[in-house]
C-alpha positions as CSV (number, residue, x, y, z in Angstrom):
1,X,-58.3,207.6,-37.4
2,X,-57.3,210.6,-39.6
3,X,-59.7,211.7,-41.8
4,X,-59.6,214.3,-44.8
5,X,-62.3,216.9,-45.8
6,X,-61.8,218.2,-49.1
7,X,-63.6,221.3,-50.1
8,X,-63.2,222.9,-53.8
9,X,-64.2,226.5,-54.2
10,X,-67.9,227.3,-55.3
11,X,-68.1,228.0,-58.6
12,X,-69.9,231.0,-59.6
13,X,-74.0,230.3,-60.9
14,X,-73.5,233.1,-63.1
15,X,-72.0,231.2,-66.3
16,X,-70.2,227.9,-67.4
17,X,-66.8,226.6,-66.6
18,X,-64.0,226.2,-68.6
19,X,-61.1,224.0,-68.4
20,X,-59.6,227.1,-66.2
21,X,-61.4,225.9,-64.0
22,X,-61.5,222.7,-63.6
23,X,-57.7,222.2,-63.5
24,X,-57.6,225.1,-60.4
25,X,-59.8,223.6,-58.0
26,X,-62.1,220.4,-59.1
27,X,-60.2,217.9,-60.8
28,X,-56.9,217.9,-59.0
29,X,-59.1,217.6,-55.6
30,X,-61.2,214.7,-57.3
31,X,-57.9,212.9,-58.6
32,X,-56.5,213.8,-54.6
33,X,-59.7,211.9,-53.1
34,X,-59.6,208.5,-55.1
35,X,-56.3,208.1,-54.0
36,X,-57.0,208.6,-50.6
37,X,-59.7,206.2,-51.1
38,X,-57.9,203.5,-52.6
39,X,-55.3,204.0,-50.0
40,X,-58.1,203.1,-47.4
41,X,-58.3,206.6,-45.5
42,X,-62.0,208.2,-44.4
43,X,-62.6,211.0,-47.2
44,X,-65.5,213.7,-47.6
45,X,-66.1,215.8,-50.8
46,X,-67.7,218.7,-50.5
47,X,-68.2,221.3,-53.1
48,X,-71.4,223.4,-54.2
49,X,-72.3,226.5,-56.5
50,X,-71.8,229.9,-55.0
51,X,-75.6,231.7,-56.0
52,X,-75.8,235.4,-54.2
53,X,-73.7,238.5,-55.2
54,X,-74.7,241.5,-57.3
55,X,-73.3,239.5,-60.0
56,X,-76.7,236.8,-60.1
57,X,-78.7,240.1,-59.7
58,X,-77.8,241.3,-63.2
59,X,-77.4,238.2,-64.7
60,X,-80.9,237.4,-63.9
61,X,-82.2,240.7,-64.8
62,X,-80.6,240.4,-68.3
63,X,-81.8,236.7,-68.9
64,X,-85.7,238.0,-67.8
65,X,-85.6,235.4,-64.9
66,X,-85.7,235.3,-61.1
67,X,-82.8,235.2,-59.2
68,X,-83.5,231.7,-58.0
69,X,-84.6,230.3,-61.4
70,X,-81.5,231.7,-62.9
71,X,-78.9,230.1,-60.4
72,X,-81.0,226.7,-60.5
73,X,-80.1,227.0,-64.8
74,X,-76.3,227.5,-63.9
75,X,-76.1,225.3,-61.1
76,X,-77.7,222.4,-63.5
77,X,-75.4,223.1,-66.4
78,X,-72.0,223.3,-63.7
79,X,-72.7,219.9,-62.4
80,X,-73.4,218.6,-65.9
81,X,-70.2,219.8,-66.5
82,X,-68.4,218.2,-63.8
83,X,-70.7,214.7,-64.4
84,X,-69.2,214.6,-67.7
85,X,-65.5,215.3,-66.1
86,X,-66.3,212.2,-63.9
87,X,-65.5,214.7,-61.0
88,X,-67.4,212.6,-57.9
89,X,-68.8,215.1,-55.0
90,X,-70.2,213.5,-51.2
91,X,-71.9,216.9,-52.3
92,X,-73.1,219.2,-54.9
93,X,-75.0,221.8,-53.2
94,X,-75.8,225.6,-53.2
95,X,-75.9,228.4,-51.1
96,X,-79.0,229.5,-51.9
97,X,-81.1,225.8,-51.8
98,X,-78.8,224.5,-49.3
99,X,-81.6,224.0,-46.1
100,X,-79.7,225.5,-43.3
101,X,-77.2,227.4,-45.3
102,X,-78.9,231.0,-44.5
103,X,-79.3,230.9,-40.5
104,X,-75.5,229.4,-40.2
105,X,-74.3,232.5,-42.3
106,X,-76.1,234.3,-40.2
107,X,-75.0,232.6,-36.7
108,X,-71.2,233.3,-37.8
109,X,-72.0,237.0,-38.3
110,X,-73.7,236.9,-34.7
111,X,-70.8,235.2,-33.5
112,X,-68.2,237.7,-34.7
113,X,-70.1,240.5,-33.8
114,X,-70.5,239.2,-30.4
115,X,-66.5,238.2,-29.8
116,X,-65.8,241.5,-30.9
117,X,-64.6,241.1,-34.5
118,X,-66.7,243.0,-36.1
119,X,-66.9,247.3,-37.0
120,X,-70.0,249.1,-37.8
121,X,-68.4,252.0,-40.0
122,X,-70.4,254.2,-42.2
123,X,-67.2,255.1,-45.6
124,X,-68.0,256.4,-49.0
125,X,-68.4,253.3,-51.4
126,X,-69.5,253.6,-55.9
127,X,-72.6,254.2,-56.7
128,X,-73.7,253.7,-59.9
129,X,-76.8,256.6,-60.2
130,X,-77.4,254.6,-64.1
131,X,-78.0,251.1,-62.1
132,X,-79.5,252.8,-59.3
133,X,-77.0,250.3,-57.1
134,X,-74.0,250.4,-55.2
135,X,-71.0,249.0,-56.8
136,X,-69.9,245.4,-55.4
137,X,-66.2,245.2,-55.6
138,X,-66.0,242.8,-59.3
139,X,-68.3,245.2,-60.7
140,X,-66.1,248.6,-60.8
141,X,-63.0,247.9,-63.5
142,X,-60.2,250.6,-64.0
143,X,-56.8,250.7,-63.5
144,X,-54.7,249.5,-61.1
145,X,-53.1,252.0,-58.6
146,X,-50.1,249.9,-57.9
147,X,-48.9,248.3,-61.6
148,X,-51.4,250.9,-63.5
149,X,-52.9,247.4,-65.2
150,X,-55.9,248.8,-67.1
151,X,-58.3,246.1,-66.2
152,X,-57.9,246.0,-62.7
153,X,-61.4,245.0,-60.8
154,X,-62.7,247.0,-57.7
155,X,-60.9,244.0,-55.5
156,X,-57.8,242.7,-57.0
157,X,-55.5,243.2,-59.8
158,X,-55.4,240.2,-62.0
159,X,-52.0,241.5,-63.6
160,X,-49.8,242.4,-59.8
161,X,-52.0,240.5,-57.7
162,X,-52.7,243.3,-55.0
163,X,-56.0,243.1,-52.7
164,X,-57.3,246.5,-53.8
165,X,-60.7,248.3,-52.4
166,X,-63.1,250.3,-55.5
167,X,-62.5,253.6,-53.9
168,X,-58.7,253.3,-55.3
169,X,-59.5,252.3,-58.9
170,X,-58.1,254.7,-61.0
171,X,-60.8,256.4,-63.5
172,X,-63.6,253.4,-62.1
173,X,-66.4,252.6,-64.7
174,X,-69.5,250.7,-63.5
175,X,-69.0,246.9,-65.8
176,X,-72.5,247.0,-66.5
177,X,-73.1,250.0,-68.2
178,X,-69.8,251.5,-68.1
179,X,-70.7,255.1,-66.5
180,X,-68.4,256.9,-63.8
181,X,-69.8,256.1,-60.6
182,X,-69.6,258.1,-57.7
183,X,-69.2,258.0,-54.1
184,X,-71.6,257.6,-51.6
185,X,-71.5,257.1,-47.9
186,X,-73.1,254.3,-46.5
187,X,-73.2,252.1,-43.2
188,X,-71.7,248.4,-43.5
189,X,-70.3,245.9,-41.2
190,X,-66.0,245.0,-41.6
191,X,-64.2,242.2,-40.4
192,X,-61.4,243.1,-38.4
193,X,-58.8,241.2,-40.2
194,X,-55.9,243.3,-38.2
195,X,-57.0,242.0,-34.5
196,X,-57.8,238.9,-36.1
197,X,-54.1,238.4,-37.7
198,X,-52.7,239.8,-34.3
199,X,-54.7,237.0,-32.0
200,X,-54.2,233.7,-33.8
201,X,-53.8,234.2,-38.0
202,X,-50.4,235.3,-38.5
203,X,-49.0,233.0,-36.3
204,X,-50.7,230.2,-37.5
205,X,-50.5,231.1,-40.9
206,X,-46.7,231.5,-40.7
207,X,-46.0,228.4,-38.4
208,X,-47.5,226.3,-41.6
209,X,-45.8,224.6,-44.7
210,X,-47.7,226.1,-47.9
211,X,-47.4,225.8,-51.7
212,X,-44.2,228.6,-52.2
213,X,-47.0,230.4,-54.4
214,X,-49.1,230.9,-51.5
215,X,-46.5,231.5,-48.9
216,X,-45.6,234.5,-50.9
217,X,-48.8,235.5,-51.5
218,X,-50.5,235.4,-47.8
219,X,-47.1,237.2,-46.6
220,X,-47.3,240.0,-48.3
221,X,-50.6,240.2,-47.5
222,X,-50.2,239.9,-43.3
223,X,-48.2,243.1,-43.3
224,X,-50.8,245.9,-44.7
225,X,-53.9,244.0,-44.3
226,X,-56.9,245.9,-43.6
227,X,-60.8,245.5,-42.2
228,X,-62.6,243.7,-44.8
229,X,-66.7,245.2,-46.0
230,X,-69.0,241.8,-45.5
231,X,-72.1,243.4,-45.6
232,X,-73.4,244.8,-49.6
233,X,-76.5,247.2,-50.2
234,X,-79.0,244.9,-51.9
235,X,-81.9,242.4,-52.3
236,X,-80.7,239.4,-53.3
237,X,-78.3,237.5,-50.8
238,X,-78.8,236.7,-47.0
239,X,-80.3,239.5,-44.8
240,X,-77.9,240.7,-41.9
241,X,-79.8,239.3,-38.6
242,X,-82.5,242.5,-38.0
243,X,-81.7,242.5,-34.2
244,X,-78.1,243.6,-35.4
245,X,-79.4,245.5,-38.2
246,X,-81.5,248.0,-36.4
247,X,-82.1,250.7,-38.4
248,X,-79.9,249.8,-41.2
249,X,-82.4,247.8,-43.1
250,X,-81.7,246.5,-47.0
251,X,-78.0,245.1,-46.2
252,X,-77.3,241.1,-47.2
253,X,-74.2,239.2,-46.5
254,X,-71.3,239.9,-48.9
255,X,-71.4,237.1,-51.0
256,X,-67.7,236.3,-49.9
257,X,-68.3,236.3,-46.6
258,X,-71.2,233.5,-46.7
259,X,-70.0,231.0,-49.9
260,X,-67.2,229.4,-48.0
261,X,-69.5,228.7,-44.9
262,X,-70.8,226.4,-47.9
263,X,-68.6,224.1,-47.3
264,X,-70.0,223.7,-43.7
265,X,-73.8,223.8,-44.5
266,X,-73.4,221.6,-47.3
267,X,-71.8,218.8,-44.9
268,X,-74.2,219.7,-42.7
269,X,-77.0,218.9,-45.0
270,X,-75.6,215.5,-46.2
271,X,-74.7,214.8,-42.4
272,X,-79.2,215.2,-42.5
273,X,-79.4,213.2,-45.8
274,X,-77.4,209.9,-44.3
275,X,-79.6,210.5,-41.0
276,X,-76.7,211.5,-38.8
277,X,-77.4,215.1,-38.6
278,X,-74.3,215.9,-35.8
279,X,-72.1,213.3,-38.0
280,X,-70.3,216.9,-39.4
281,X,-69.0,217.7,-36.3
282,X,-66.3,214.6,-36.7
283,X,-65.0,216.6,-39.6
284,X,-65.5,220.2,-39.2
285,X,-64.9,219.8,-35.6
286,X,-62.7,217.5,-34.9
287,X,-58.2,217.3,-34.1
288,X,-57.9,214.0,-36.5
289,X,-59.4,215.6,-39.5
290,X,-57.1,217.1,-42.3
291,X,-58.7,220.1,-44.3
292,X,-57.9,221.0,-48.0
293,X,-59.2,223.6,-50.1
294,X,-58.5,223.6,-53.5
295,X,-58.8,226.9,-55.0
296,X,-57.2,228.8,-58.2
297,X,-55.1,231.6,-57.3
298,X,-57.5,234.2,-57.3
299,X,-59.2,232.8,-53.9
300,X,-55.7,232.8,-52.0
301,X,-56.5,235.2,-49.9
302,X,-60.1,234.3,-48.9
303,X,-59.4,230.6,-48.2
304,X,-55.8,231.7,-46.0
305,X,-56.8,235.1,-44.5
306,X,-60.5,235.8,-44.4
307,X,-62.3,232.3,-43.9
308,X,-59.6,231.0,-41.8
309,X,-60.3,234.2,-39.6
310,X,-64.0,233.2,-39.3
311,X,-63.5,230.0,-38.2
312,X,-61.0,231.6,-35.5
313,X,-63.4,234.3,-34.5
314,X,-66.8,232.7,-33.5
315,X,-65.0,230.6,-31.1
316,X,-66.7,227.6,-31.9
317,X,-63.7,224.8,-32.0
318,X,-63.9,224.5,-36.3
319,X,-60.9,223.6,-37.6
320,X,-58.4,225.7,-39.7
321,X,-57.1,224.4,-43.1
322,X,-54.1,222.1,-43.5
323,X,-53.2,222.7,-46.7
324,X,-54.7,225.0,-49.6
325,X,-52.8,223.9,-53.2
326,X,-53.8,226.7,-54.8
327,X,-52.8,226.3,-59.1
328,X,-52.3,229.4,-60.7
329,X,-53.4,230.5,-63.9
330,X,-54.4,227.9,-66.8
331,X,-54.7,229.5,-70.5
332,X,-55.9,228.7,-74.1
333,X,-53.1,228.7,-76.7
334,X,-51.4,231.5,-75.1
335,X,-54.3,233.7,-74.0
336,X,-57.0,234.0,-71.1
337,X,-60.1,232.1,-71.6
338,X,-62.6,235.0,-73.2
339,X,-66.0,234.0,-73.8
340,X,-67.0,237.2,-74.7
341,X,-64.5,237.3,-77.6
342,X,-64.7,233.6,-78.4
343,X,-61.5,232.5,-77.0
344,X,-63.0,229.4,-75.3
345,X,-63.6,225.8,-75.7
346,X,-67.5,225.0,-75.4
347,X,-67.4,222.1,-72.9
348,X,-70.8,220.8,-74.1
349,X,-70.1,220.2,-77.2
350,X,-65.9,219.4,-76.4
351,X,-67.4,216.3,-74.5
352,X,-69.7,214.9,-77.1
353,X,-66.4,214.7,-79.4
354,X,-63.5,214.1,-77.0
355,X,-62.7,211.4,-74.3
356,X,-63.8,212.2,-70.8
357,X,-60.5,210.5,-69.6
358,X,-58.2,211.3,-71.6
359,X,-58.7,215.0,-71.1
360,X,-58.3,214.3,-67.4
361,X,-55.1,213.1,-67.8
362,X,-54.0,215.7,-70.6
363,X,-55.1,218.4,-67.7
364,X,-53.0,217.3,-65.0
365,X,-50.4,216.6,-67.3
366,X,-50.3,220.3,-68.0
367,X,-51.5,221.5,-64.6
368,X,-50.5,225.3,-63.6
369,X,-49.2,224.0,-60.2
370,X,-46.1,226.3,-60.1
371,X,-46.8,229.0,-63.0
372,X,-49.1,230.0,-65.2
373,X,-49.9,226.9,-67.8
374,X,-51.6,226.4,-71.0
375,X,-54.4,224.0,-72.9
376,X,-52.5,223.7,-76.3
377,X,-54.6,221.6,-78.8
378,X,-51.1,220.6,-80.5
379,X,-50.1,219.5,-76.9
380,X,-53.4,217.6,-76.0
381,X,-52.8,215.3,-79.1
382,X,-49.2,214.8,-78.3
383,X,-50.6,213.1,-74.9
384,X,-53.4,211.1,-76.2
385,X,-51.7,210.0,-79.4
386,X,-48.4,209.2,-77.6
387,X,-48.4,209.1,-74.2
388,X,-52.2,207.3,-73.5
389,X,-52.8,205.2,-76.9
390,X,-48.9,204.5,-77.8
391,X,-47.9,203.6,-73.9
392,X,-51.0,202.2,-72.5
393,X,-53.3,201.5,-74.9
394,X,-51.1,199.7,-77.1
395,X,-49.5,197.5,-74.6
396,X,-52.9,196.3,-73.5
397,X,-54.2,195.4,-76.5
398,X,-50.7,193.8,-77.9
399,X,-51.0,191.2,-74.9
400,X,-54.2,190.8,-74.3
401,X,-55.2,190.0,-78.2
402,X,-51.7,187.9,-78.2
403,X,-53.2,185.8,-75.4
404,X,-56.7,185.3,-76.8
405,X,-55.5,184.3,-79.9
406,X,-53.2,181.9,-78.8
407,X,-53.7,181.0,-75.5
408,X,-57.7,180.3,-75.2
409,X,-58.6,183.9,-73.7
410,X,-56.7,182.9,-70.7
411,X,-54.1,184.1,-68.2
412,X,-51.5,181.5,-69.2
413,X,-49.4,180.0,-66.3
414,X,-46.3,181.5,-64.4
415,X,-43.8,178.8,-64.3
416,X,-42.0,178.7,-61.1
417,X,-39.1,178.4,-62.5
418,X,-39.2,181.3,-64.5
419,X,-40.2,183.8,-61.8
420,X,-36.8,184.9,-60.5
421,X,-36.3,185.5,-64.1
422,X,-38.9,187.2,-65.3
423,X,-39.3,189.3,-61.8
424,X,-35.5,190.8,-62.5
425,X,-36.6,191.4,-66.1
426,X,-39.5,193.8,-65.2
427,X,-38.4,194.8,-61.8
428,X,-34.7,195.4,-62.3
429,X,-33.6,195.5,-66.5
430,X,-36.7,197.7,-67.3
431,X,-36.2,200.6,-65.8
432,X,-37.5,202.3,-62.5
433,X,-40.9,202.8,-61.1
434,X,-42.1,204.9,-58.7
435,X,-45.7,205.5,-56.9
436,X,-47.8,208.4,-58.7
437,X,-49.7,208.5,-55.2
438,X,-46.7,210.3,-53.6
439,X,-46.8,213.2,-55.7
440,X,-50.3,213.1,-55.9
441,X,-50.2,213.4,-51.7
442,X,-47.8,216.4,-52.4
443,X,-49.8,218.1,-54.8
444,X,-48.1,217.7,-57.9
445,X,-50.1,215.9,-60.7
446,X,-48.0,216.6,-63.2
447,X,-45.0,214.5,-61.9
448,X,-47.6,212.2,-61.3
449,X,-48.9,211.4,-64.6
450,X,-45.6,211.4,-65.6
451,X,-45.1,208.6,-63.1
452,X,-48.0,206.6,-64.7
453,X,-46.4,206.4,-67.7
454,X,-42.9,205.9,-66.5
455,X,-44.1,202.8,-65.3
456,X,-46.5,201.9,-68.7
457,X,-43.3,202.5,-70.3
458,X,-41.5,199.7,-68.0
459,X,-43.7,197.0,-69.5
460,X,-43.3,198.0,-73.1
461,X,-39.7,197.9,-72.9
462,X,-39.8,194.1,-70.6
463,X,-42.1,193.0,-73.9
464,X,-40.1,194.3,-76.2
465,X,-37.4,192.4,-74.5
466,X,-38.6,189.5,-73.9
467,X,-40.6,188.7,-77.4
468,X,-43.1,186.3,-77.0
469,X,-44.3,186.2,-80.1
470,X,-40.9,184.7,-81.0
471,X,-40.9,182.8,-77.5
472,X,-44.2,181.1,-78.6
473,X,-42.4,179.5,-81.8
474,X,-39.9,177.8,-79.5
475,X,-40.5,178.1,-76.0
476,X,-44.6,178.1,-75.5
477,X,-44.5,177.8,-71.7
478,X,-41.5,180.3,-71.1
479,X,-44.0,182.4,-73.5
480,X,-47.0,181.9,-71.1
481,X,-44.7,182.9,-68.3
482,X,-43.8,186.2,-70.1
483,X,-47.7,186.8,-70.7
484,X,-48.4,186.1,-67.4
485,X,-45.8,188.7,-66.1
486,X,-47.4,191.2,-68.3
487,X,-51.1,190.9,-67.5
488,X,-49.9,191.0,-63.5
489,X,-48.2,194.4,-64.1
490,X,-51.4,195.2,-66.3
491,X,-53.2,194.7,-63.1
492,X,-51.0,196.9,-61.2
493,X,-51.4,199.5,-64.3
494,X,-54.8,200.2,-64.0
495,X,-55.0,200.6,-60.3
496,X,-52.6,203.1,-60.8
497,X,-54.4,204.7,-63.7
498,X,-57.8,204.7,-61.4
499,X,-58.0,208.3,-59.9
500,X,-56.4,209.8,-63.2
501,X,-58.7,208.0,-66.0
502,X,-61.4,206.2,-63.8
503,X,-63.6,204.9,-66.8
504,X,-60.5,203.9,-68.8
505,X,-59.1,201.7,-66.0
506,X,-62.2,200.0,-64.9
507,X,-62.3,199.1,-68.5
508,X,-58.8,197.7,-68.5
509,X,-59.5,196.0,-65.1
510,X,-62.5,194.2,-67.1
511,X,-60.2,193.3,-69.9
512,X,-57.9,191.3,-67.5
513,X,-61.6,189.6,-66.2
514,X,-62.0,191.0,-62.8
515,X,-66.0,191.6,-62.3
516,X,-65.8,193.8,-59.2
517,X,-64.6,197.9,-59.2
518,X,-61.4,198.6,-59.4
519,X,-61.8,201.4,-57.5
520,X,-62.4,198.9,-54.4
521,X,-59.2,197.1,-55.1
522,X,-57.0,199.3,-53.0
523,X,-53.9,201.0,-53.9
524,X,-51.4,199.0,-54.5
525,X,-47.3,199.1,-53.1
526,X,-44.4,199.4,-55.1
527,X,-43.9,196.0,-56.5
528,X,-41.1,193.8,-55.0
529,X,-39.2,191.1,-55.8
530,X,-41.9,187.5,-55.2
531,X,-44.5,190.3,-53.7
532,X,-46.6,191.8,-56.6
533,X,-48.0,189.6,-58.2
534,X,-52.0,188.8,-57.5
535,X,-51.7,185.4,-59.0
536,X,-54.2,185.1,-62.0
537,X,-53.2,182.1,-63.7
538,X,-56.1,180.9,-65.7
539,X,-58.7,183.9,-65.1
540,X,-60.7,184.3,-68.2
541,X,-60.0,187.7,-69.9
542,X,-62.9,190.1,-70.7
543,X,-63.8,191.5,-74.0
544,X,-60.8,193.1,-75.7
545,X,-61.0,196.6,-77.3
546,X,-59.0,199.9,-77.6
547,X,-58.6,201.8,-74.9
548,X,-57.4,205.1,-76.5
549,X,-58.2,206.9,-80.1
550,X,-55.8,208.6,-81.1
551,X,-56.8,212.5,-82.8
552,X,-55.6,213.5,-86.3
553,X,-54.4,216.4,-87.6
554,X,-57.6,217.3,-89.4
555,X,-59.1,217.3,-86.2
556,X,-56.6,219.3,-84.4
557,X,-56.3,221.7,-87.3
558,X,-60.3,222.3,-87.2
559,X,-59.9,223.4,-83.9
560,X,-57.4,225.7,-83.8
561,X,-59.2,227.3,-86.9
562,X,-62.3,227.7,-84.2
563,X,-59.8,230.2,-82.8
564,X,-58.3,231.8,-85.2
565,X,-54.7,229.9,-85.1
C-alpha cells in the first residue's frame, strides 16, 4: 500500500504568521491531505516549530525571557494560529521539546562525518565586536553582489534569488544594532554539498519531475554549488557531539542543518505516543511511501539540495522527497507583509471577525503557485460575496427552505420515471464538471476551487432550469423529483467542498440530515448517468441556516484604511 508523508516547513518561534505563510506551506498541504484521506490512501502530517538559531537568542534577550520560555510563547501562539485555520497536524512539535530531537541531530552529524561528508575548515566569518557574537547568515543585511538589491541577507537575496555567503555582502551591517562587523576566523564544520551532488543529488534531482519554479531554481543552483557552514558559534542550539568537537568547544548545530530532521523526530515521537515506537520506519524508511514537503520559495534549496543530501549521506536507507510544491511569494495589496511598518493583517483579531472557511478558500483561490500572488481585501469580498454565498450558499438554502416549507422537511421522492430526465438535465444540459481532487493531486488549488464552483454553478443553472417553484403549482411529484435531484448533487457538493471549507461542509452535510462526518464519507467519482445518486428519498433534513455572510463595503473600506489604501 502506498502511503504519503507530508511535512510543512517549521515555522520560525521567533514571531507570528501571516497569511504569507500559510498559503506557502500549511494550508495547501492540509487541503492535499483531506483529499488523500477521503480518497482512502494512508496519510501522515507532520509539521512543528523550528526553536534554535541566533535569531531565538535575541528575541529572547529583548523580550527578558529564557530561550525556552520564549519559543514555548511562539510556539503556543503559531498553533493557535493554525487551530483557528482548521489546519489538522498527526503532529505539532518542536525542535527544542521534541524528546529525541537532539541526539538524532546529533547521530546525522556523526553519520556524515563518519561517511566522509563532512570538512573541518577554520575561514573568516562577521563578527559583530557591539553583540559580542558572530554573525549567523539572516542576521548580516547589505547589498547584493549579484543584482546590487540593497536588502540582501547574509544567505540569499530576496530580490535575484542567489544562495549568497555574509563574507560577500556588500557594505554588511549587523540587523541588530546595525554596526559594521568584521571578520574573524574561526573553526566550523561544512557539508560537502559538491561530493554530495557528484554521488547521488544531481542525478537524482535532475531524473525527477518538479514544479518549473523549482526546476529552475535547483538547476542553477547544481552548477556553482559550494560546501555549506552547519556548525554556528553559540549557546543556544544543539552542541556538536564533544568526541568530534575536541577542542573546539561552544559550537551548536546550524539551526538549518537540524530543523528539517524535525520532520523525523517528530514522527518519531508520535510513532512513541501511539506505542509503536519503530512504526516511523514504514514512512521515513520505506520504497511505498511518497514524501512531500511543502515549503515557500525561500526553502527551495534546503528541502532539494541540502536535506536531500543528508538523507543520502548517513547511509541509513531514508527516503528522498517526491515532490516539493514549493508557492512563491504571497503579498498584501501589492506589497510584502511588514510588521514592523504595519503592513500586516493581525491574524488574532482577523479571526474573531472573519470566517475561518471562507478565508481558506479565498487563499487557495489566490494561491502564488506559479508567481508571486496577492491578499487583496477588494478580491477576498469578491469570493465570499460571489463565489461562496451567491453559488453555494444560496443554492442550499433556496432548496433546502423550499423543501421544508413545502415538502414536510423531507427529501421528496425521485420518480423513476423522471430519472433519465432529470439525470440529462444536470449531467448533460448544465454544463461540465470536473473533479477538484485532480488538481489538488497536481498541486494547483487554484484550478481547483475554481472546479468547486464550476460544478456549484451546475446546479444553479439545472434549478434555474427546471423551476420547481412553478413545477409545484402544476406538477408536485415531477417537483419532488427536481428537489430530489438537487439535494443528491448537494450531497456530492459538500464532499467536494470538505478539504477546502471543512466546517462549512460538515454543516451542509448536516443540513441534508446525515449525522455521521463527512469527512468519513469518502471522495466521491465523477457522477454518471444512473450512478451518483446516494438515494435519500425521505431522509429528514437538519436545521436550515446560511452558510456564507456576505462582507460590505463598509467593512472592506475599514480595512484598507487600516493600511493606508
Amino acid at each position: 500500500m502506498t502511503r504519503t508523508l507530508v511535512t510543512s516547513a517549521l515555522p520560525y518561534a521567533n514571531g507570528p504568521i501571516h497569511f504569507g505563510h500559510l498559503i506557502g506551506a500549511y494550508l495547501p498541504a492540509d487541503v492535499y491531505v483531506r483529499t488523500l484521506r477521503m480518497q482512502g490512501e494512508e496519510v501522515r502530517f507532520v509539521c512543528g516549530t523550528d526553536e534554535h538559531g541566533v535569531a531565538i537568542t535575541i528575541g529572547a534577550e529583548a523580550a527578558g525571557m529564557s530561550c525556552g520560555d520564549y519559543v514555548k510563547q511562539w510556539h503556543a501562539e503559531i498553533k493557535g494560529t493554525f487551530d483557528a485555520l482548521g489546519v489538522e497536524f498527526d503532529i505539532f512539535s518542536g525542535t527544542s521539546s521534541s524528546p529525541g530531537h537532539a541526539e538524532l541531530s546529533r547521530d546525522f552529524f556523526r553519520a556524515l562525518n563518519a561517511n566522509g561528508y563532512l570538512i573541518k575548515d577554520t575561514s573568516n566569518q562577521l563578527f559583530c565586536e557591539p553583540c559580542d557574537r558572530f554573525l549567523a547568515d539572516r542576521y548580516v543585511v547589505g547589498t547584493c553582489p549579484k543584482c546590487a538589491h540593497a536588502k540582501a541577507r547574509g544567505d540569499e537575496c530576496p530580490q535575484c534569488g542567489e544562495w549568497l555567503d555574509p563574507l560577500e555582502i556588500v557594505d554588511p551591517k549587523c540587523k541588530v544594532c546595525g554596526s559594521s562587523p568584521e571578520a574573524r576566523a574561526t573553526t566550523h564544520w561544512y557539508l560537502n554539498l559538491p561530493k554530495l551532488r557528484d554521488e547521488k543529488i544531481g542525478t537524482w534531482f535532475q531524473d525527477n519531475a518538479w514544479k518549473p519554479n523549482v526546476q529552475a531554481f535547483v538547476t542553477g543552483l547544481l552548477k556553482d554549488i559550494d560546501k555549506r557552514p552547519i556548525t554556528r558559534d553559540m549557546k543556544w542550539g544543539i552542541p556538536v557531539p564533544e568526541e568530534i568537537a575536541g577542542e573546539e568547544q561552544g559550537k551548536v548545530l546550524y539551526v538549518w542543518f537540524d530543523a528539517p530532521i524535525g520532520y523525523i523526530s517528530f514522527l518519531q515521537e508520535w510513532a512513541q505516543s501511539q506505542g509503536t515506537p519503530d512504526a516511523w520506519k514504514d514512512w521515513w524508511k520505506s520504497e511505498d511511501t511518497e514524501l512531500v514537503h511543502f515549503i515557500g520559495k525561500d526553502n527551495i534549496p534546503f528541502h532539494c539540495l541540502v536535506f536531500p543530501s543528508m538523507l543520502f549521506g548517513v547511509k541509513d536507507d531514508y527516503i528522498l522527497p517526491t515532490a516539493v510544491p514549493a508557492m512563491e511569494f504571497y503579498n498584501l495589496q501589492g506589497a510584502k507583509f511588514n510588521t514592523s511598518e504595519g503592513h500586516v493583517i493581525p491574524l488574532q483579531p482577523f479571526f474573531e471577525n472573519y470566517d475561518a472557511d471562507s478565508t481558506r478558500f479565498y487563499l487557495l483561490n489566490s494561491a502564488p503557485e506559479t508567481s508571486d500572488s496577492d491578499w487583496r481585501w477588494e478580491d477576498f469580498q469578491a469570493c465570499v460575496n460571489a463565489g461562496l454565498a451567491d453559488t453555494i450558499g444560496n443554492l442550499a438554502t433556496r432548496v433546502l427552505r423550499f423543501i421544508d416549507a413545502h415538502f414536510d422537511g423531507q427529501v421528496p421522492p425521485l420518480q423513476e420515471r423522471h430519472r433519465a430526465e432529470l439525470d440529462r438535465a444536470m449531467l448533460e444540459s448544465s454544463g461540465s464538471f470536473s473533479d477538484p481532487a485532480d488538481s489538488i493531486r497536481r498541486f494547483r488549488f487554484r484550478e481547483a476551487t475554481q472546479k468547486l464552483l464550476a460544478n456549484a454553478a451546475v446546479a444553479n443553472v439545472y434549478i434555474d432550469s427546471t423551476a420547481p417553484w412553478a413545477l409545484r403549482k402544476t406538477d408536485r411529484e415531477l417537483c419532488g423529483s427536481v428537489l430530489n435531484t438537487a439535494v443528491e448533487w448537494l450531497h456530492l457538493l459538500s464532499k467536494w467542498m470538505a478539504p477546502f471549507m471543512p466546517q462549512k461542509a460538515q454543516g451542509l452535510w448536516e443540513m441534508l440530515g446525515e449525522t455521521t462526518r463527512v469527512a468519513d464519507s469518502g471522495w466521491p467519482k465523477l457522477p454518471e448517468s444512473a450512478s451518483w445518486r446516494s438515494g435519500l428519498c425521505g431522509q429528514k433534513l437538519g436545521e436550515i441556516h446560511g452558510l456564507f455572510s456576505k462582507l460590505d463595503d463598509k467593512t472592506i473600506a475599514a480595512e484598507l484604511e487600516k493600511l493606508g489604501r
